[in-house]
C-alpha positions in Angstrom: 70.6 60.0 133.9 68.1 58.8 136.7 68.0 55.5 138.8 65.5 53.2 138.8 62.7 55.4 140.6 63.6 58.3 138.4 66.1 60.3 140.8 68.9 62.3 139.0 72.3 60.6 139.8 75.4 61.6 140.0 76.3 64.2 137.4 79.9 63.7 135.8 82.2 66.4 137.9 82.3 69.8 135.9 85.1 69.4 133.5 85.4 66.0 132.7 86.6 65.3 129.0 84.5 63.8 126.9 85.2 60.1 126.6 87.1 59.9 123.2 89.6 62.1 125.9 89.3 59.5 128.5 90.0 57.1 126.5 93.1 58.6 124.6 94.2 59.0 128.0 93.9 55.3 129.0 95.9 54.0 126.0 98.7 56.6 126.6 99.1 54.6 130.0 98.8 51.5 128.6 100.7 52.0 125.4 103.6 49.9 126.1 101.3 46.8 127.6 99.3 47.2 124.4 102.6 47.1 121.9 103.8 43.5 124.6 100.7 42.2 124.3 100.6 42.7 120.3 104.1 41.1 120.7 103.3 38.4 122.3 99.6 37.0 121.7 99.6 38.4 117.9 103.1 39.2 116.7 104.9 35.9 117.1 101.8 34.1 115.6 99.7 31.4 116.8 100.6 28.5 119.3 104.0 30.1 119.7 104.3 28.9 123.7 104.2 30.9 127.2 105.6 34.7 127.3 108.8 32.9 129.7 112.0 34.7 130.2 113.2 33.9 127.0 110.1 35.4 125.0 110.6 38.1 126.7 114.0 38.8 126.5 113.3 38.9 122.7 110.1 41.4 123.0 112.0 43.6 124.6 114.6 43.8 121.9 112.1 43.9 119.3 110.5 46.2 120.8 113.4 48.5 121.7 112.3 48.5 125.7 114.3 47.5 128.6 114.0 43.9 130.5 112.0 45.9 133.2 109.8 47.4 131.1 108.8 44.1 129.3 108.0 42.5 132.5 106.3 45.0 133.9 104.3 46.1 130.6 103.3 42.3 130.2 101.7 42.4 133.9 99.5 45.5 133.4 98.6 43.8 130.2 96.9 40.7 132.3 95.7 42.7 134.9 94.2 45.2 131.8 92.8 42.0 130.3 94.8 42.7 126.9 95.9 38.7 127.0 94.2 35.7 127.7 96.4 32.3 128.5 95.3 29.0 127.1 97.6 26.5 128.7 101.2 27.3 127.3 100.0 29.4 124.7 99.7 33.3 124.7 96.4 34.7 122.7 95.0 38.8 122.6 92.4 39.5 125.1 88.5 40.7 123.3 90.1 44.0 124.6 93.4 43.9 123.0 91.0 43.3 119.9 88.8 45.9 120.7 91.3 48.8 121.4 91.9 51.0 118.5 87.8 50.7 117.4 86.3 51.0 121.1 86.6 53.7 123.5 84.5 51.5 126.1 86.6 48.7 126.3 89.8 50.9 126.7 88.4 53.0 129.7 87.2 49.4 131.3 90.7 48.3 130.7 91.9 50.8 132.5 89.8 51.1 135.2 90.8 47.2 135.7 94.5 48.3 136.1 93.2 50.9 138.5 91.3 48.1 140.6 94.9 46.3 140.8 97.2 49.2 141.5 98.2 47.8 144.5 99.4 44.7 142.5 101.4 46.7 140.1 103.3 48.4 142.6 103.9 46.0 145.3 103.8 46.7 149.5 107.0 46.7 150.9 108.2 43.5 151.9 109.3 44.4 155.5 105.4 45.8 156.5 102.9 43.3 157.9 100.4 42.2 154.9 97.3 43.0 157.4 98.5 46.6 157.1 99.0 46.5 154.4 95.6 45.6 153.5 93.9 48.5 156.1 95.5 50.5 153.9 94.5 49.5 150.7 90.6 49.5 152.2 91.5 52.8 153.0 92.4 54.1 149.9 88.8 54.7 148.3 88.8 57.0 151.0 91.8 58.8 150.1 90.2 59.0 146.4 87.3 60.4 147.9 88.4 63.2 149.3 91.1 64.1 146.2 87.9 64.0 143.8 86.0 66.3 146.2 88.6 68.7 146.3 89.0 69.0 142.8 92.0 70.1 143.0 96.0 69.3 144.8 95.0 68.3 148.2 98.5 68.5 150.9 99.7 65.2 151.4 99.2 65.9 155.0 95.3 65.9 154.7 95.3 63.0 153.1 97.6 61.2 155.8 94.8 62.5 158.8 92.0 61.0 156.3 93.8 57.9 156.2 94.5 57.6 159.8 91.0 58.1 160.8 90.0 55.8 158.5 92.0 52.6 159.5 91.0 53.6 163.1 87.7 53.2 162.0 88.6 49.7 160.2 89.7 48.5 164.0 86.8 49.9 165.2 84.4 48.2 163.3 86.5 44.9 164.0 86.5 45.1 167.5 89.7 45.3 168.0 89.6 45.4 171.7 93.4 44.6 172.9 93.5 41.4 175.8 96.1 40.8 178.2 97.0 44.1 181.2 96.1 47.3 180.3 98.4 50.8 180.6 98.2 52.8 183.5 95.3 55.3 182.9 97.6 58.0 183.9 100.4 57.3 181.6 100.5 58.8 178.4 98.4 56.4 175.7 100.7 54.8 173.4 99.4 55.7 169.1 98.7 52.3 167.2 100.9 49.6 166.5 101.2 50.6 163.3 101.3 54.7 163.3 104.7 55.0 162.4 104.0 52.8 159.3 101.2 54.7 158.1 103.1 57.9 156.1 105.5 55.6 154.3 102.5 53.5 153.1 100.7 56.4 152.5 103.2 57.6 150.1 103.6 53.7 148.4 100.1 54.0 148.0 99.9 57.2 146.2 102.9 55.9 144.2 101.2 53.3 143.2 98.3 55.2 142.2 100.2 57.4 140.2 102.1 54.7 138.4 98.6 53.3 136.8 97.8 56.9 135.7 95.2 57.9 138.1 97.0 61.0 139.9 99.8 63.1 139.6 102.7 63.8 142.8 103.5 67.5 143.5 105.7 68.9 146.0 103.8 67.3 149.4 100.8 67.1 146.8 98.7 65.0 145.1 96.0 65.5 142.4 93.9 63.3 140.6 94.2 63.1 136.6 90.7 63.6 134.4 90.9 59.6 134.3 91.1 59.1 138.1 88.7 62.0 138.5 86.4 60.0 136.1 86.6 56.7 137.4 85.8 57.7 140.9 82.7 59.5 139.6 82.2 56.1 138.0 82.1 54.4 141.2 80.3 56.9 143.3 77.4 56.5 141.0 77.1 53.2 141.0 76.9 53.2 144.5 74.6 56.2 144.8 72.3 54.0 142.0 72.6 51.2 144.0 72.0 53.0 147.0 68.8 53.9 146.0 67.8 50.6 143.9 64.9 48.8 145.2 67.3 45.6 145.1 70.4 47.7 146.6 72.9 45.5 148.6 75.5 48.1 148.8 75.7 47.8 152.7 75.0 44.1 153.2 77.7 41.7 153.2 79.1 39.1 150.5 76.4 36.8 152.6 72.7 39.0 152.0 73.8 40.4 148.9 74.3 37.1 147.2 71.0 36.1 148.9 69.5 39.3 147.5 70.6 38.4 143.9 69.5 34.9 144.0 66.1 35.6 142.4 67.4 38.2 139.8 67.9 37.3 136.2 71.8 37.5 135.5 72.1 41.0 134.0 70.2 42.8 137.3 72.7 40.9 139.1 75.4 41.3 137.3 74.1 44.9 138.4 73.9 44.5 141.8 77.6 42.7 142.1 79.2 45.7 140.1 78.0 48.1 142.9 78.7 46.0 145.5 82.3 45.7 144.6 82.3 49.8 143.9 81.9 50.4 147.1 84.9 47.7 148.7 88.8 47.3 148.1 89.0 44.8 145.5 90.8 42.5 148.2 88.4 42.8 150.7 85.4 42.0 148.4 87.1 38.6 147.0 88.2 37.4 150.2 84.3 37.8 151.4 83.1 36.2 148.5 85.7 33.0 149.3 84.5 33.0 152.2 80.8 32.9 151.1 81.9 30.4 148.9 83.0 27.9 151.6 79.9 27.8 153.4 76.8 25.0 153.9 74.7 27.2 150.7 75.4 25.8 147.4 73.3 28.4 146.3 75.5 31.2 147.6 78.8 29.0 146.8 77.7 29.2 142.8 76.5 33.0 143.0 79.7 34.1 144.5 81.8 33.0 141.5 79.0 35.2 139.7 80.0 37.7 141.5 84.0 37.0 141.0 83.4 36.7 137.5 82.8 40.5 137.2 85.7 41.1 139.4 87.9 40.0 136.9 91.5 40.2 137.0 92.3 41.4 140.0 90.3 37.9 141.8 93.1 35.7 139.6 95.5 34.7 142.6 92.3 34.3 145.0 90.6 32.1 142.4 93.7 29.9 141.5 94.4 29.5 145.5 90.8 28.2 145.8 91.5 25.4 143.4 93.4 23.8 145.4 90.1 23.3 147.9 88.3 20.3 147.0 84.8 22.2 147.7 85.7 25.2 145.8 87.8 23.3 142.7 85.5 23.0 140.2 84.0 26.4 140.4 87.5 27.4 140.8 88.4 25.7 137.4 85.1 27.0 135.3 86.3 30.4 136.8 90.1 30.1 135.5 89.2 28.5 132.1 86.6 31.4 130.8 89.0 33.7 132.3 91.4 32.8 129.8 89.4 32.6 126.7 87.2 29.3 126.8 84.0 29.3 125.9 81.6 29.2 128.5 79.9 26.2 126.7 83.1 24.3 126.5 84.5 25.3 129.8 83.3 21.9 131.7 85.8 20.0 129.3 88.7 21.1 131.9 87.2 19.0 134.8 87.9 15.7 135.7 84.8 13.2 135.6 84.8 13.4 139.3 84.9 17.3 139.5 82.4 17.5 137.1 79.9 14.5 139.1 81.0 16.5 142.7 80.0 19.9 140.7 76.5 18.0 139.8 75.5 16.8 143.3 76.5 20.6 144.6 74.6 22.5 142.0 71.7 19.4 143.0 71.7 20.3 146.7 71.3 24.2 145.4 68.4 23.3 143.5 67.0 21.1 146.2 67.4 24.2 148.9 66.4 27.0 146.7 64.3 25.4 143.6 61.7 23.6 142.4 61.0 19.8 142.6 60.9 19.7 138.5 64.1 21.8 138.1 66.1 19.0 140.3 64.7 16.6 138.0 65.4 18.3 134.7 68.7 18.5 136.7 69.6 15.3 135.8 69.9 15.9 132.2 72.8 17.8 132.9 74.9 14.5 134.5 77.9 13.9 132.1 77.7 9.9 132.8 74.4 10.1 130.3 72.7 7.5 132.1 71.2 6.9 135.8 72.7 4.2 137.1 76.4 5.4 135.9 75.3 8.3 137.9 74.0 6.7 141.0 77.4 4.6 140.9 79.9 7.8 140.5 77.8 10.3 142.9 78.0 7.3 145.6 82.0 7.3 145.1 82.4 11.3 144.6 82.0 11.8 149.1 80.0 14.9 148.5 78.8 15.5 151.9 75.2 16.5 150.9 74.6 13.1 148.4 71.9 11.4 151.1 69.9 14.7 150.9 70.2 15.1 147.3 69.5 11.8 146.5 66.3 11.7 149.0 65.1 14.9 147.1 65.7 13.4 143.9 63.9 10.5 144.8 61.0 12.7 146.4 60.4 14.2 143.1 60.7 12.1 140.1 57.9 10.9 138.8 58.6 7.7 137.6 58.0 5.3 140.4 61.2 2.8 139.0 63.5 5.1 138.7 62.7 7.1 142.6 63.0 3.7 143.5 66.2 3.2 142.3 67.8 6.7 143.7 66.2 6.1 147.0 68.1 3.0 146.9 71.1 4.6 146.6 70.9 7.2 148.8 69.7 4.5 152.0 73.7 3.0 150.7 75.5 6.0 151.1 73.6 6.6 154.0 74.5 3.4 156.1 77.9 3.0 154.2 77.2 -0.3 151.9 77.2 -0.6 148.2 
């Protein structure tokens, strides 16, 4: 295996089973999601309403499993992509369809349940979330060093690593504390959170160990041939990436989605995949939002790209951002191919005025980045079918960049009627008349 200037990468670590193994592996820990979400999408037949309490009450007799094990079953099954949801109704996931013929889309299944560990087994309530997530950034870290080793690494080893590495997370922050400062001479009090820090180490490595990527010993912990694996995985796509002429790895959400703008979708694709490998799940979405509220268009678009090969784990982040007017429509598109719409048909869950505010903002992306005849074939794509229905919606829609679009538009069309018209529109919604 080379990269793209021929350089060996990463070899698999010495041992690894071969990936019919890996894959048995993955659907022992996933059996009983697998069985709920046969249950639930397949089982009860079509149409048959939401998995609610009272669905699931009745899986779990059915099924001979315990209330608990129902509910928590039927989340690793979302986060594993094994279901999709289509409104109220419950239908199998490509990978629930996939499962017993391909080994590929098990071990990616899995690997999405590993991405979302910390979602599976939940942070104690009573610690601070920001800890919380300095831990979770810190845990590829921890992985690191277990699939190094190669072996049981002593908890207390992995508790230094993880200490040095949120120390380094302030660091990089700039967490520089305000207000009077100690006495030099007294004795430096450790970090707010230092006491914290073994308990969540040990919720972490719980967690970890409940989606099947390591095994607890006696003040141990050791990674299993799928853990082992899938931090391979992701050291090679970072080492790849690393080395790519196009490699983003240590740019933020901001370059990277400026790096991929000119890439076709599958290098992309490429580029977001090791980008993510190298960040916390968390961390990467919450950039990407972030990117996505900005002045770029451009960016806003690529960043739900980028969230569309998250996956799973971006969900809750994805359905909080449809409640922002800038990000809703994007937000929507996201939610509805997530669960099972056809890209093609996804626009049919906007509202006319989501879908209008969606055309002026892919407009000003086309206006920024583009070419003049690309904003004009751009107006093919307007739902209202006609100009003037157009001119009349966009006017009402309060997109904040409609005077620029429209002067662009205007700029570039070629029939002189027609850039009359759209100048005229945008010289209204300029100065506020109709």
């Amino acid at each position: 295996m080379t990269d793209g200037r021929n350089r060996p990468a990463p070899r698999p670590p010495e041992g690894t089973p071969p990936a019919a193994e890996l894959a048995r592996q993955a659907r022992e820990v996933l059996a009983d999601a697998v069985r709920i979400a046969r249950w639930a999408a397949v089982d009860r037949g079509p149409g048959t309403g939401p998995f609610d309490a009272v669905a699931q009450e009745r899986a779990a007799d059915a099924l001979e499993l315990t209330p608990d094990q129902v509910r928590a079953g039927w989340d690793r099954a979302r986060l594993a992509g094994l279901v999709e949801l289509h409104g109220g109704t419950v239908r199998p996931g490509w990978r629930l369809q996939a499962w017993d013929r391909d080994d590929s889309a098990v071990q990616r299944g899995w690997v999405a349940l590993l991405d979302a560990w910390s979602l599976v087994h939940p942070a104690p309530d009573d610690v601070a979330a920001a800890t919380v997530a300095e831990v979770v950034e810190a845990v590829p870290q921890v992985l690191s060093l277990l699939q190094l080793s190669n072996g049981p690494v002593l908890v207390p080893a992995l508790l230094d690593l993880l200490r040095q590495r949120v120390a380094e997370l302030h660091e990089e922050r700039c967490e520089v504390p305000y207000g009077p400062q100690p006495d030099p001479a007294e004795p430096a009090p450790g970090p707010p959170d230092e006491l914290l820090l073994p308990p969540l180490l040990d919720w972490a490595l719980e967690g970890l160990a409940a989606v099947g990527a390591l095994t607890l010993g006696e003040g141990q912990a050791t990674l299993t041939p799928l853990g082992n694996w899938a931090v391979w995985v992701k050291l090679e796509q970072i080492c790849v990436a690393a080395q790519s002429p196009a490699g983003n790895i240590e740019q933020s959400a901001q370059h990277m989605l400026r790096g991929c703008a000119r890439l076709t979708p599958g290098p992309a694709r490429a580029e977001y995949r090791a980008w993510l490998a190298a960040r916390t799940v968390g961390s990467a979405v919450t950039e990407l939002l972030t990117v996505a509220r900005g002045e770029d268009a451009l960016l806003r678009g690529l960043a739900f790209e980028a969230l569309r090969v998250v996956g799973a784990p971006a969900e809750a982040g994805v359905r909080a951002a449809a409640e922002e007017s800038s990000l809703r429509p994007y937000a929507l598109l996201w939610l509805a191919e997530y669960e099972g719409a056809d890209p093609e048909d996804a626009a049919d869950v906007l509202t006319r005025e989501e879908s209008t505010w969606l055309w002026v903002d892919t407009a000003a992306a086309v206006a920024d980045h583009g070419e003049s005849d690309l904003l004009v074939r751009h107006l093919d794509s307007a739902v209202q079918g006609n100009v003037p229905a157009l001119l009349d919606e966009v006017r009402a829609v309060g997109h904040p960049r409609t005077v620029q679009v429209l002067v662009a538009l205007a700029a570039a069309h070629p029939d002189p009627a027609l850039a009359k018209a759209v100048r005229r529109a945008a010289f209204q919604v300029h100065t506020g008349g109709s």
